[in-house]
N, C-alpha and C positions, 0 to 999 in steps of 0.2 A: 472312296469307300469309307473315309473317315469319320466312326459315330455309328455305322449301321454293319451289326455282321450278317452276312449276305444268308437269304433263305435260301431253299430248295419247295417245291410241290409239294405238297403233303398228298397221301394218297385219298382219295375221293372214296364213300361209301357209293352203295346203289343207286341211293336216291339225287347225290351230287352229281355222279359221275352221268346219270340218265339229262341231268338238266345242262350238265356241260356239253355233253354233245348235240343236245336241243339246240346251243346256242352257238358252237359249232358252224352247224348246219346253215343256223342263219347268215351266219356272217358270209357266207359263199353265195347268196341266194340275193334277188333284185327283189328289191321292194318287201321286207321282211314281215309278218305282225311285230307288234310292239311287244313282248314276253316281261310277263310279270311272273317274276321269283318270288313265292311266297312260302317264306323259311321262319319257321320258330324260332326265338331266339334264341343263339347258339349253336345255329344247323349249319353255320361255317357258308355262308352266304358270300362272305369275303374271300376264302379260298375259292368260291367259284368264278370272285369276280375278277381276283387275282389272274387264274390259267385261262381265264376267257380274253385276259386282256394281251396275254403273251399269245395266242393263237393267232387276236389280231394285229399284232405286232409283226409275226412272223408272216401276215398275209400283208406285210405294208401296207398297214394301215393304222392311222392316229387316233387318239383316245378320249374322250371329256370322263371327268369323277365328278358326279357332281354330290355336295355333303350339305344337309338345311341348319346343322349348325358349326362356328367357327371351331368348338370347341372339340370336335370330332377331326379336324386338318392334322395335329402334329402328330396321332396317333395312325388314321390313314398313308400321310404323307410317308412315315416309319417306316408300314409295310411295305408300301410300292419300292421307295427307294432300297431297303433292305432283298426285296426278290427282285428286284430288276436295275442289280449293282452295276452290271456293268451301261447301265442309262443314265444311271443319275444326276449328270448335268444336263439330261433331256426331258427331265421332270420338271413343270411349272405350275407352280401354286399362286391362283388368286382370293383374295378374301377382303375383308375391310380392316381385319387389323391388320394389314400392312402399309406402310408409309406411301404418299404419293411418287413420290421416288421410287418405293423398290417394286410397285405396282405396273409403273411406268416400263421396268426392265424387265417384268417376268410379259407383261404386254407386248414389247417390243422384241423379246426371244421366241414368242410366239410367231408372230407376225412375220418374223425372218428366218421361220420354218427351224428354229435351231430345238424346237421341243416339241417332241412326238403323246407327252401325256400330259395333261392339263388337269389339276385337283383343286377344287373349290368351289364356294358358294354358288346361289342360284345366279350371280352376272356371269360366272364361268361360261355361263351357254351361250355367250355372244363371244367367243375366245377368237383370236383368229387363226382356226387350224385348217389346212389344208388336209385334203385327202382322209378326213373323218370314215373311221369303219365302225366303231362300236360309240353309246354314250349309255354311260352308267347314271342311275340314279337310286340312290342309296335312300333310306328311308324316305322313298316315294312319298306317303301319307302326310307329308309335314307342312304343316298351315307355312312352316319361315320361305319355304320355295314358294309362297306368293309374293310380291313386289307392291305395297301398298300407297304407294307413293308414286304419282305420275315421271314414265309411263308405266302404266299399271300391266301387269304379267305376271303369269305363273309357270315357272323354271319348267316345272316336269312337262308344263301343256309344251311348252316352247321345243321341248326338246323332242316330244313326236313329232312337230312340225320339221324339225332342220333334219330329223333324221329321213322324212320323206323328201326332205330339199334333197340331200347328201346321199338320197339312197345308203342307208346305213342299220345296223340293228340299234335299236334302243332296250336296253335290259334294267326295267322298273323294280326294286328290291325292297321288301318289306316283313318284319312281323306281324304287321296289321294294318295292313291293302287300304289305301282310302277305299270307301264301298262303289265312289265312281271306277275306279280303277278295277276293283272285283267284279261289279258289273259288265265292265265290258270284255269280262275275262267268259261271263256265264253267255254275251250276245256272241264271243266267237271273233270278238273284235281283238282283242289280244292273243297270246298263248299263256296257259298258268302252267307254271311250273312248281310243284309245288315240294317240300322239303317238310318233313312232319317229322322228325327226330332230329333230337341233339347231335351234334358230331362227335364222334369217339364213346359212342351210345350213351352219354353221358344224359342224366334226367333232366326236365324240368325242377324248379324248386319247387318245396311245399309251400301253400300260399296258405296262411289264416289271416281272419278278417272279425276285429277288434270293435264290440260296439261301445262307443268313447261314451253315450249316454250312460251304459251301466258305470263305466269306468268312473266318470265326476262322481257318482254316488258313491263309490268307492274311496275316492279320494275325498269327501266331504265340501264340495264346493268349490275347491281350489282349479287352478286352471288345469285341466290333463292336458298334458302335454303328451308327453312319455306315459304308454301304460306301463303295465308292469307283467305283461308278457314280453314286452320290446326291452326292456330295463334290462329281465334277466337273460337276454336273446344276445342282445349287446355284451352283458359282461363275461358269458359261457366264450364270444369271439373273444375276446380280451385277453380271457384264462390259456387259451388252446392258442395263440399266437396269428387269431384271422383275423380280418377284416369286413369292416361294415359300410354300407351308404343309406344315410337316412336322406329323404326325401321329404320337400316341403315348397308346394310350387308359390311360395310367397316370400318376395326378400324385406329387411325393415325388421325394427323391433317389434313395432303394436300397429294392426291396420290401424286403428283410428285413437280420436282424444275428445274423448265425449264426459258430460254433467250428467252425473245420478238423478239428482234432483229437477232438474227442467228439461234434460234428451237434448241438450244442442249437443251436436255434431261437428269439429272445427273442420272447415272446407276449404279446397282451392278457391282461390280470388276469381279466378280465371275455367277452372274445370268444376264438374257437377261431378267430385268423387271427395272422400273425404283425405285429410291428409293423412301420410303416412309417417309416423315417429322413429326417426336414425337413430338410437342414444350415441353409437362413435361418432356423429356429427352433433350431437344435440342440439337436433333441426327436426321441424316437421320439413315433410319434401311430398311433392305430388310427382307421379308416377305416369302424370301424361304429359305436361306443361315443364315439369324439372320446378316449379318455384318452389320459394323456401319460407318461413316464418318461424320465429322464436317462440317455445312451446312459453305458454304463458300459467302462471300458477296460479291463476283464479280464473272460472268462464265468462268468457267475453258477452256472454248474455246476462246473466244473472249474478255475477262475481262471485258463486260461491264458487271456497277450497275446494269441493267435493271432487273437482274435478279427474278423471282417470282414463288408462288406456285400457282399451279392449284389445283384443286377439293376440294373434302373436305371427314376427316371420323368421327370417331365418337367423336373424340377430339375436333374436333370446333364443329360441332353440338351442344356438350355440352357448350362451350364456348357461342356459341349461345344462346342457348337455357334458361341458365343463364342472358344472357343481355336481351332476348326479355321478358321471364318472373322472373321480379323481386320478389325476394322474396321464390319463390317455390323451393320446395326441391326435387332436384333433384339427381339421380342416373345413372351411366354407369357401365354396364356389356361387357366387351369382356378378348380378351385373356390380354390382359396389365393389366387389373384392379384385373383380379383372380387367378394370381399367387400366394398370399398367400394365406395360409391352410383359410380355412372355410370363406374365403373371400365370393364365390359366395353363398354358405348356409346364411349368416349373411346378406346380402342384399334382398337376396329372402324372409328372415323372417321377416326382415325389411317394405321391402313392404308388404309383406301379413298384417302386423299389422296397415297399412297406416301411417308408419312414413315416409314414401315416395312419394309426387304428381307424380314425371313422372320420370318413368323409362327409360332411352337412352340403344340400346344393339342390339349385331349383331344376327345372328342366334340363338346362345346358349339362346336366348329369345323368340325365332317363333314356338313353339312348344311344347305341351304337359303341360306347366304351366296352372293353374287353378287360377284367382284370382276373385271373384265376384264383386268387387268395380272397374275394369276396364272397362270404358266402351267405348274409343276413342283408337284407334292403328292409327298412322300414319304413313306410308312406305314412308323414304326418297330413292327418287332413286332406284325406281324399276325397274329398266331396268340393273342394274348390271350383272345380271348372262343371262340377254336375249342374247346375241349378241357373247356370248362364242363361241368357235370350237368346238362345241360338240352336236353330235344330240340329246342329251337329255336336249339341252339349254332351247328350251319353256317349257317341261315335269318341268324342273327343278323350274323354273320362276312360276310356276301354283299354283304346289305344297308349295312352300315357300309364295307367297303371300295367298293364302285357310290356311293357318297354321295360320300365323302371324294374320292373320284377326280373324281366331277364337280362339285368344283372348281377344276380345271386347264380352260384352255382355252376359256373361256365369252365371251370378246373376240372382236377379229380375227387374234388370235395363237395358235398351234399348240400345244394341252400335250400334258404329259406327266407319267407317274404312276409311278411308282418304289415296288413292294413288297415289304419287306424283310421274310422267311419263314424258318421251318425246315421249315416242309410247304408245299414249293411246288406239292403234286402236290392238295393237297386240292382237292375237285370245288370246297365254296365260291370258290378261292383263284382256280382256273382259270376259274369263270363269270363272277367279277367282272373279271377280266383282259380277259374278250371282251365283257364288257358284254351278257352271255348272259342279262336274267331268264327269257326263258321258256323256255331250256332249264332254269336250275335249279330253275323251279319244277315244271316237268315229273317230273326226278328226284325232288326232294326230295317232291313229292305221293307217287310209288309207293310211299318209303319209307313215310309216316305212312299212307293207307291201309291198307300191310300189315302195319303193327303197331300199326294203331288209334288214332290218336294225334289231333288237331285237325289240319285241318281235319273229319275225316271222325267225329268224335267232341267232347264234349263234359266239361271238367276240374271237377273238383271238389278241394281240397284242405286236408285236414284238421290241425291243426298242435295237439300239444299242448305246453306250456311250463311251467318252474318252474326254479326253482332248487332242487330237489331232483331229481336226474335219475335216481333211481329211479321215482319218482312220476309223474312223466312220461313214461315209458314204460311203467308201467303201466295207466296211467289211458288211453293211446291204442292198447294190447295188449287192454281190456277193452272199448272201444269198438269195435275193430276185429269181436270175436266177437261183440259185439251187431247190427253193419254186416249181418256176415253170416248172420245169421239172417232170412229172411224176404226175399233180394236180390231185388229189381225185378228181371223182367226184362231182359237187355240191359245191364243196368250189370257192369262188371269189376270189381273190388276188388284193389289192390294191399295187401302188406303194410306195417305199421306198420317203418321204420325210421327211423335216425337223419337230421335234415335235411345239404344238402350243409355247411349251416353249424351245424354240432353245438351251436354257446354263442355266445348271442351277450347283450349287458348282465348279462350274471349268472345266464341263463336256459339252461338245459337243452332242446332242441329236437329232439323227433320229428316224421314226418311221414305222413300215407297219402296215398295219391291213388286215388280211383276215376272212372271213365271211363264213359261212356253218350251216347247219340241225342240226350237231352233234360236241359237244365239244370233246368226245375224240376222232374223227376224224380229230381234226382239230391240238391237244394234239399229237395224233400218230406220225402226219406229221413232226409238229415241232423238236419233242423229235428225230428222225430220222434222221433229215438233221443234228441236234448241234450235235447229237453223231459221227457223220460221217466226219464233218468237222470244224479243229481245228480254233478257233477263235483268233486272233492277242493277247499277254497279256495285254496292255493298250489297249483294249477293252472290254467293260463291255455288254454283249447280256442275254437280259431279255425275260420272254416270260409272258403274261398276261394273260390267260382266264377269259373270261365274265369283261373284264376293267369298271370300273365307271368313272377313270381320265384318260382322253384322251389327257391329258399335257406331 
């Protein structure tokens, strides 16, 4: 028990206590629906997942946790082992930042049955547990439980399937339901559970929403970073002894290193994105490839001085954030900073102990943390993921800001959320404001029904590659006529174009998408035409079912 003092049950309001015994129910029952928990942020979704998990404990039976980021494990990990003290050498945690070694022995403790609960990322689902009763899956909605890299799979799909292998409950837990997920809560195909208040009636925060256009005018041209609602929002937490998390889904000093004078843009060698400027490396670095070049002090096109950075990530924010508030201690979370071992454990502990005022950090902070002394989140630049090629651009935008916000306020102290815009008008921007999912799932369903799109339909996506980029457009131009000879019923077939990310490692990258009722219709098709017709060898032909990255 060393390091964890042991919990006890907390008692359950109405609406907990109603969805604990829903799930209960299940756990004694063959062949269960899938139940989707759908709790506001802060509706103690974890206390249910917690007593659901000792009931199946107590009915012998073994557990999966599944969490879509790593950075959510030591704080999970916490609780289980702290409420289920006397297990906790039967707790196994997999993820990738663990050594192959110690990977290797939480595998092998599995395996020889010596661990009854399993917590970790989307491979957790392939754990080897016997006698599986329940599997959790914690922020359902999250693109990281897809697997983007062959073989390709998505944790939460995987995990309806084993629990129809396993005969077992699956309990899908969310602030903001992916909309397939919601959907098949409205066809009867799941059961919704739903949770609409805070735990310990504690509120929502108040959310305002900051239009940054007026603000540069304010600021006379200079870059706004920080308004000066957020400014004074921060230094009131300062004054009174709380705590802050600013938000900023972009890591890096400046996206790009662009000439006033002639608009070149310094790019990957290798990718179609521009490079990204470290100043603690004083490196440009690309963000899909890793390569690196030495920022150069005249443009490689034109050699004028003029040359400068545009935007900003989470390296000047900080930089910022240091000069506007003197004195405060401050923290940055993203991928740069938690490269080494127990780096992000040691700053999350940190904060929770409030040796930390204001925490800086991309995503791996919008989600699933619990700290009760935070009571101000400020979203730099919310509009980042709005304006993507992706029809799940608002869905995504909605979701990430409802997260991020509900962590202000989850104490006995009052938050508040501060989001900084240049669309302050977008529907995502306003639903997340009023903490509205099902109004915007309402909206955003009528849109993808009427243009066909998931939930109401079914993705496939075809990619061909080479670094020859003639070749590859051909070769996905000749398969496209092939597609279309002989089309299934019901399937659409979009044209062969280029992806949103044109190059990426050295590769030339087209794309199709066709759409249908039925995935292995759509499977059948494809697997058909590649077996039938040989593909050029520098070209690389991928096929996608149900894609999340549309890159």
């Amino acid at each position: 028990m060393k390091g964890f003092i042991p919990t006890t049950p907390l008692k359950l309001n109405d609406e907990q206590n109603l969805a604990y015994q829903q799930i209960t129910h299940a756990l004694s029952q063959t062949n269960p629906k899938p139940i989707l928990l759908h709790g506001v942020t802060g509706s103690g979704k974890t206390e249910v997942y917690l007593q659901a998990t000792r009931q199946a404990l107590d009915l012998n039976k073994n557990i999966i946790v599944l969490l879509p980021e790593i950075s959510l494990a030591p704080q999970t990990v916490r609780r289980f082992k702290a409420r289920f003290h006397d297990l906790q050498d039967q707790i196994a945690v997999l993820h990738s930042h663990l050594s192959q070694g110690e990977r290797f022995d939480e595998w092998n403790r599995i395996r020889q049955g010596k661990a009854r609960i399993v917590i970790g990322a989307r491979s957790a689902i392939f754990a080897p547990l016997e006698n599986l009763g329940l599997i959790i899956v914690d922020e359902e909605h999250e693109p990281a439980y897809k697997q983007e890299n062959p073989p390709k799979y998505n944790a939460r799909d995987l995990a309806i399937v084993r629990s129809k292998i396993e005969n077992c409950t699956v309990l899908l837990g969310s602030a903001t339901p992916s909309l397939e997920s919601y959907q098949n809560t409205l066809n009867q195909k799941y059961q919704l559970l739903p949770l609409t208040k805070r735990a310990d009636n504690a509120s929502l925060p108040l959310t305002r929403v900051i239009d940054m256009r007026i603000e540069a005018k304010k600021q006379k041209g200079r870059d706004a970073i920080i308004s000066e609602a957020l400014r004074t929002s921060v230094e009131k937490r300062l004054e009174e002894g709380e705590q802050s998390i600013i938000f900023l889904n972009r890591r890096g000093f400046a996206r790009s290193l662009q000439c006033p004078p002639c608009g070149h843009v310094i790019e990957c060698n290798h990718c179609a994105i521009p490079l990204t400027y470290h100043r603690s490396e004083e490196r440009l670095i690309c963000h899909i490839c890793g390569h690196q070049a030495i920022v150069p002090k005249t443009c490689p096109n034109c050699n004028d001085p003029a040359i400068r950075f545009h935007g900003f990530g989470t390296e000047k924010a900080e930089a910022i954030l240091h000069k506007v508030f003197k004195g405060a201690r401050i923290a940055r979370l993203d991928t740069d900073t938690t490269r080494k071992k127990n780096t992000l454990k040691d700053t999350l502990r940190d904060f929770r102990a409030k040796k930390i005022d204001i925490l800086l950090g991309t995503q791996m902070i919008a989600k699933g943390l619990d700290f009760p002394n935070v009571t101000l989140v400020g979203v730099l630049n919310a509009d980042l993921s709005l304006y993507a090629p992706d029809f799940r651009a608002g869905e995504r935008t909605f979701q990430l800001l409802t997260q991020v916000a509900g962590r202000a306020g989850r104490g006995d102290l009052a938050g508040e959320v501060i989001i900084q815009t240049s669309t302050p008008h977008s529907p995502s921007i306003q639903f997340a404001r009023h903490h509205d999912y099902l109004g915007f799932a309402a909206q955003e369903l009528e849109v993808r029904q009427q243009f066909q799109y998931p939930p109401f339909t079914r993705l496939a996506l075809l990619t061909a590659r080479s670094t020859h980029e003639r070749r590859a457009e051909f070769t996905l131009q000749t398969l496209h006529r092939k597609l279309a000879d002989n089309l299934p019923s019901g399937i659409i077939l979009g044209d062969p174009i280029p992806s949103p990310l044109t190059k990426s490692h050295s590769q030339f990258r087209f794309q199709l998408m066709m759409r249908g009722p039925n995935p292995r219709t759509l499977s059948n098709h494809l697997n058909q035409l590649l077996k039938s017709i040989p593909t050029p060898e520098d070209v690389i032909v991928t096929t996608d079912i149900d894609p999340y990255d549309l890159g």
